[in-house]
Structure formats: structure tokens, C-alpha cells
N, C-alpha and C positions, 0 to 999 in steps of 0.2 A: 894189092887188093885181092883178097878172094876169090875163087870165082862164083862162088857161091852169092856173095853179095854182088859181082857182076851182073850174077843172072836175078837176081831182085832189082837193081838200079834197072838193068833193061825192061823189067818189064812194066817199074815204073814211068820209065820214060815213053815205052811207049803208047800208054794211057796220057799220062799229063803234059807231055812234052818235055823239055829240056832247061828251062828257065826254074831258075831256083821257089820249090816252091814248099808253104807252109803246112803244118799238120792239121788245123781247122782253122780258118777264115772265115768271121761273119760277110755277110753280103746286104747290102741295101738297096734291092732295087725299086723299089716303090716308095710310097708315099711317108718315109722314113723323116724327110727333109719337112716335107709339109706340115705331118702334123705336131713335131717336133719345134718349129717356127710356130704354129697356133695354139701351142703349152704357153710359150716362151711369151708370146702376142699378151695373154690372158692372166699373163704373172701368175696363176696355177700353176707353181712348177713340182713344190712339195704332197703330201701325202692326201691333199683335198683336191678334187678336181676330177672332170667327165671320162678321163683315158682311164684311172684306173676302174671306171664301174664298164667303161666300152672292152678294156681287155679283159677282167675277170670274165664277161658275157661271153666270150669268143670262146676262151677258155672250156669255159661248160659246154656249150655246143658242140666244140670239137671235141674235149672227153667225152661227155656222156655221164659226169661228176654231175653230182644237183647242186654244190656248193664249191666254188672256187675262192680263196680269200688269197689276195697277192700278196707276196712279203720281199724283203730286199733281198734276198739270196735262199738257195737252196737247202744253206747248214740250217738257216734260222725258221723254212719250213718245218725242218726235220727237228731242230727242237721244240718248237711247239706242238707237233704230234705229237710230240712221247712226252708231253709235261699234261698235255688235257689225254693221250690213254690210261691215263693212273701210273707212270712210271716216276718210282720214288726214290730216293736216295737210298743206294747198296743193292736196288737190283739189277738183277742181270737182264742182259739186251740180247739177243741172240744176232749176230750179222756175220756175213761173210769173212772170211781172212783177205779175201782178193777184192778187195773195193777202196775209195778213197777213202782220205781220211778222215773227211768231212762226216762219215757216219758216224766213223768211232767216237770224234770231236762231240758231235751233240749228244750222243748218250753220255759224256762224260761232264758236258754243262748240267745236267740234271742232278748231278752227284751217282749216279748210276755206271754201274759194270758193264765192259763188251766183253762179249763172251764168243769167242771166233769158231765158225764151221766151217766147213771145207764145202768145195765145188765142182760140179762134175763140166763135162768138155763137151759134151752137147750144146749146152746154154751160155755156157760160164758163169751159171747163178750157182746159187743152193742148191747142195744136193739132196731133195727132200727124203729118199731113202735110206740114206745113209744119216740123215740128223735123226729120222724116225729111230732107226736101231740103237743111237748117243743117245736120246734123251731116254727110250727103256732104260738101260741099262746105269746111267746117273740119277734119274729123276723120281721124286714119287709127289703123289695129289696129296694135298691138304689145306681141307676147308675153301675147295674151290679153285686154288693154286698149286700150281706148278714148282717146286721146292727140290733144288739142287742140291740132293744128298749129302755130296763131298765139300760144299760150300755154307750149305745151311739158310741159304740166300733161296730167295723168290727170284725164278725166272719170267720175268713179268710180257715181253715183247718178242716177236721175230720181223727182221726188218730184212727182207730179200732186196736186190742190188740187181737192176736191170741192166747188167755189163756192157757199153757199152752198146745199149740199146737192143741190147736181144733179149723177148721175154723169159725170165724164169718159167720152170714149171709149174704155174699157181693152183692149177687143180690138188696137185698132191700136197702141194704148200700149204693150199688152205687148210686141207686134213688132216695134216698137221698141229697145225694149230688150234683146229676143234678139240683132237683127240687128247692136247697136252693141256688145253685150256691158257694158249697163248693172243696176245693181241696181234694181230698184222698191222705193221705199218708198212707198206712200200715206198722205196726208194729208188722212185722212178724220174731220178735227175737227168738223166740220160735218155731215157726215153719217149720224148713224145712225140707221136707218131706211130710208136709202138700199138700193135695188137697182140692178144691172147683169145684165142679161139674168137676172135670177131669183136672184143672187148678191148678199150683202149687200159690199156697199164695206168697203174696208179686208182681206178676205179673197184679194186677189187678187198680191197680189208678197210679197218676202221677209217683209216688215213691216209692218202698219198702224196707224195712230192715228187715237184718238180724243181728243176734250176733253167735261166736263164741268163747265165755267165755267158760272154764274149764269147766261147771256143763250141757252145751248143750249137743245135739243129737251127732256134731261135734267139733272139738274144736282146735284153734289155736292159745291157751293161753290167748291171749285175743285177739279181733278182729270182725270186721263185715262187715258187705260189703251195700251199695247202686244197690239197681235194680231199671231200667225203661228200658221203649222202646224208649225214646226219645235222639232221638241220640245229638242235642245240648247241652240239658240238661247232658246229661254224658260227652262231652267232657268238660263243663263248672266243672261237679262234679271232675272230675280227675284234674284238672288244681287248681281248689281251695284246693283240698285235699292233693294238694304236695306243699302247701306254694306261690303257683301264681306263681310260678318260668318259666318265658321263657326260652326255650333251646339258648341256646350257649355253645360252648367249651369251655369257662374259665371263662365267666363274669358270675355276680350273679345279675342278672336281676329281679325284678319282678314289675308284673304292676297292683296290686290291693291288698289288703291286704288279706293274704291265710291260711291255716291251715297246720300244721302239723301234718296230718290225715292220708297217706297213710300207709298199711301195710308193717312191715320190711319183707323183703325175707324170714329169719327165720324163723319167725311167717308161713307165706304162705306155706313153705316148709313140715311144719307138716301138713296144711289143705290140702293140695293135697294129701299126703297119705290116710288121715284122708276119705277123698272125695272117694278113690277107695273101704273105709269097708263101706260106706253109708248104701250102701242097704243091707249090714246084720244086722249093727244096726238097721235098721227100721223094720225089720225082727224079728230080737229078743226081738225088744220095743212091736210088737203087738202080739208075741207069750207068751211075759211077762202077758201083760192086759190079754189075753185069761186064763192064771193060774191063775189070779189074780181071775177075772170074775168069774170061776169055785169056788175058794175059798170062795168066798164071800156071794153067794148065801145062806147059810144059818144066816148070818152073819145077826139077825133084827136090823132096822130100821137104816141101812151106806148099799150104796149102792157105785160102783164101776161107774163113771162117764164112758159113751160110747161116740163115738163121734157120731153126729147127722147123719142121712140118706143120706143128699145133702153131703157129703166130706168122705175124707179117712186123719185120723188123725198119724200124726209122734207117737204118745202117749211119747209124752215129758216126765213129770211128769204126774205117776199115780196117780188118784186123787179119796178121800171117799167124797162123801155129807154125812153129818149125815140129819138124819129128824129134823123138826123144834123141834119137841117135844122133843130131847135131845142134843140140841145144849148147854145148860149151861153146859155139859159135856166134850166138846170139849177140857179144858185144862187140864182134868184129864186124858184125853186119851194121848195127846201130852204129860204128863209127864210119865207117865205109857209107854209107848212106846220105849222116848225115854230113860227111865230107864231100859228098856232092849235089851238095845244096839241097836235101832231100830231107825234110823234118820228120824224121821216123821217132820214135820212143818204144820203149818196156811198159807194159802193163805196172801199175802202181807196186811200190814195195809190200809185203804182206806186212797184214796190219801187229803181225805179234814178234815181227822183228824189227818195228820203230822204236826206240827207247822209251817213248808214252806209255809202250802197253807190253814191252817184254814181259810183266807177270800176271798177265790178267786170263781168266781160264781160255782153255781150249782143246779143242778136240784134236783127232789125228787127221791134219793135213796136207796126205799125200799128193793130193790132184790140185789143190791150188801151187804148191810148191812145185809141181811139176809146172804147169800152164803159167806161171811166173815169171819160168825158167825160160819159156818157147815163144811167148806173145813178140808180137811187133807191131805195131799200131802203123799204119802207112796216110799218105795226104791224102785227108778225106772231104774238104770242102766241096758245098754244093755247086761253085761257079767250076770245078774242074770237070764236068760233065756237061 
């Protein structure tokens, strides 16, 4: 073994202890069992019933969203954003290179382009300075649109990627986007909990998502939800996301072709429990990084990712940089690690060296290809604090 990975296994164990343990873990301590038995009670278990109108409500209070619409998962928020902001087959999507796949995925249900940019190490979002400089120099206006030169394609969306819970820069993002005459959608799967200068994530452009997969802060087995403020737009997002179905008492109506998106009751019934431990889990996610932080400190050249000054981070997954200088180390740690029962991972593959999207445009790379190279995700559940 290393000793490099030594001095990581040590100072994981001496935060978590010594018993084999996972990289996220949901938790149920509350009222998980109860209201999940009063779904089950009420044969309410699919897409009609009180939990999904009691967690959308929770939702909104706690964002700060005027409109929260639940959906099964976070890919299928994220396509329905970008199908009601005008994003049409052949255009381009602007998203990170360093995020799941799950974004690329749903710009490419639409019949639409991802179009990859690079990330600064601050955040580990968008680097809004450096897309500003890529789009001058590819891009020109017409008729209102955004029009990629070298493509001939309308760049119609930017969808920034709250990295594993830490906000992007969205002040400059947004002006961004003014400036290029781009839509924002956030992709704030990762983050709830998250703040941006006193603002929760996901509340700042047309569209936000979230997810509530198993491995979240929260979790509803699978599931996500749509946020905006635009009240059309959600009653449009709600009406497409239950299969376009017009109400009547018996007929089966619909009058556009819709999705089978909304959340079943069940699902819902655990996130509303799930929704009342919120803020302990975010409590013991930052009381985690704070042992961690302590740990680490002697720990050369891996350092314990903080989140930047402008925001207050969920701290999703805890996350090492190694230094550049021993980044060819990175898979002897991840196996060292996780050969002592210790569920570390690498930061996702970049998205334009999957075989889906090896030819799909993009820009120069350098910073995500580096922080690719150095990430380490360490066990970050909330019951380990």
C-alpha cells in the first residue's frame, strides 16, 4: 500500500472509524415507516394522492421556488425543462464536461446537442469567464439567437451542474446568459440545501432540478422534482408530466402527447418524511466536512474541497483534490481505499470521452481534465457524523 493512501485511509478512519463503510447512505430516522404504512393504508400509492401535494408544499418553502412539480427522477426533471424552454431538435445545450451523465442524457432525448465547457476549481461548475471568452469568439446574434458559427446550429440553453453540491458562480452565469441571449436551466440534482449568496439553487433561471435518488442528501427512491417561478410554465410542466391527460370523471382524454413522469404517492410519502430530518442531515453533512477538514490538515499534497465564500454548501459528497504532482496516483488510492472497506470513487468520466458524445462540440478542456484526474469522493453520509 502507499503511503500516501495510508495517510488517507488514516484519516478516514479517524473520522468514521474503522468498520467497513459506504460512500452515501440514505437514513430514515423519522416518520419514514409511518407515513409510508398511511400510502399503503389508503391504497393511494401511485401518482394521485395527499403526499405528493404535502411534498411538492415542503419543497417550495424550503426553496423559495413559487412552483415545485414532482417527477420520478432527476433525468426526467431535466427533460422537461428543456422541452417547455424551447429546446428543439439540433440545438445545442451548453453543459459542463465534468458532470453526470444524466444531463447529457436528457439533452439528447429532446433530439438536441451537448455542447461541453470546461470548469474552474474553485466551484467545480462552469467556468463563467472562460465560456464568456468561447462563446465571443464562436458565436454570433441573430434574430434574437445565439448561433454557433462553426456549427450553424442555435445554441439555445446553458445548464450549469452544482458539483457535488457546491454552488456555481451564478451571478456571472446569469450574465452570461443575458449577454449571449441563452436560457438557464440549473441542474441542481446535487444540491439541496445549497445556497447562492442567501439563495437556494435551483431558484435562479427559467428552470431548476432537482433529484432524489437513494445516494442524495434526501431521498424518495427514485425521484425529482421541477422548480420555477413561472406559473404557466408549471401548470404546462404538471399537465405534460401526468401524460397530457384532461380531467374528466371517466373519459381518458388527452390532448398532446405527455409523459409518464409524475411521482407515485409512495415515492412522495417517504420524501415528506424524508423533508422534516432535512436539516439535520445538512447539519451533520457539515459537521462531517468540519472532522474531515480537521483530519486532513496534515494529510500533504489532498486537500478537503470547501465550498467557496459567495454560498453555504449541502456538502453532498465529500470531496479530496490531490495536487497535480500526484494525480498519476489517484488509482492506487481508489484501490487502496477501497480495499479497506472504504467506498471512495473518481469524479464521473468526462462527458466527451464516453463513446455517446466522442463527436459532439466542445471547447478546450484543460481544468476539467485536470480535476478528473485528482478528484476522490470519500464516505459522506449523514449518520457518519
Amino acid at each position: 500500500m502507499s503511503s500516501l493512501a495510508q495517510n488517507i485511509i488514516s484519516a478516514i478512519h479517524d473520522v468514521v472509524g474503522i468498520e467497513p463503510v459506504s460512500l452515501h447512505e440514505p437514513r430514515f430516522p423519522g416518520n419514514e415507516s409511518k407515513y409510508v404504512q398511511e400510502c399503503l393504508d389508503s391504497t393511494y400509492v401511485s401518482s394521485v394522492g395527499k403526499f405528493v401535494d404535502h411534498f411538492e408544499e415542503e419543497l417550495v418553502n424550503f426553496t423559495g421556488a413559487k412552483y415545485v412539480i414532482a417527477v420520478v427522477n432527476g433525468t426526467a426533471a431535466l427533460h422537461m425543462s428543456l422541452l417547455l424552454a424551447g429546446v428543439e431538435n439540433s440545438d445545442e445545450v451548453l453543459i459542463p464536461a465534468l458532470t453526470f451523465v444524466a444531463t447529457a442524457n436528457a439533452i439528447r432525448y429532446c433530439g438536441a446537442v451537448p455542447h461541453f465547457v470546461d470548469s474552474e476549481e474553485s466551484t467545480l461548475g462552469v467556468d463563467p469567464c472562460a465560456l464568456r471568452e468561447y462563446l465571443k469568439s464562436i458565436t454570433e446574434q441573430h434574430s434574437g439567437f445565439c448561433i454557433n458559427r462553426r456549427t450553424k446550429r442555435r445554441i439555445r440553453a446553458l445548464v450549469p451542474v452544482h458539483i457535488f453540491g457546491h454552488p456555481c458562480r451564478l451571478e456571472e452565469i446569469m450574465a452570461v446568459t443575458r449577454d449571449f441571449n441563452l436560457v438557464l436551466i440549473e441542474d441542481a440534482a446535487e444540491s439541496l440545501g445549497s445556497l447562492y449568496q442567501g439563495q437556494h439553487t435551483g431558484t435562479f433561471g427559467l428552470f431548476g432540478t432537482l433529484s432524489f435518488n437513494g445516494n442524495k442528501t434526501i431521498t424518495t427512491g427514485g425521484g425529482g422534482a421541477i422548480l420555477t417561478d413561472d406559473s404557466e410554465l408549471a401548470k404546462r410542466a404538471r399537465h405534460l408530466t401526468t401524460t397530457a391527460k384532461l380531467q374528466h370523471r371517466w373519459e381518458y382524454l388527452h390532448d398532446e402527447v405527455g409523459f409518464n413522469y409524475r411521482l407515485p404517492n409512495l415515492n412522495a410519502a417517504l420524501g415528506y418524511a424524508q423533508m422534516e430530518c432535512l436539516s439535520e442531515f445538512l447539519a451533520s453533512k457539515r459537521r462531517l466536512f468540519e472532522r474531515y477538514r480537521d483530519a486532513f490538515l496534515d494529510v500533504p499534497q489532498v486537500r478537503l474541497f470547501m465550498e467557496p465564500d459567495f454560498c453555504r454548501s449541502n456538502y453532498w459528497l465529500q470531496t479530496l483534490l490531490m495536487d497535480e504532482s500526484i494525480s498519476d496516483q489517484r488509482d492506487v488510492v481508489l484501490e487502496d481505499t477501497n480495499d479497506a472497506d472504504l467506498m471512495t470513487r473518481p469524479a464521473w468520466t468526462l462527458m466527451h470521452r464516453l463513446e455517446p458524445y466522442r463527436d459532439f462540440p466542445s471547447m478546450q478542456l484543460p481544468v476539467a481534465k485536470s480535476l478528473a484526474s485528482r478528484i476522490i469522493n470519500i464516505p459522506s453520509s449523514s449518520g457518519l457524523a
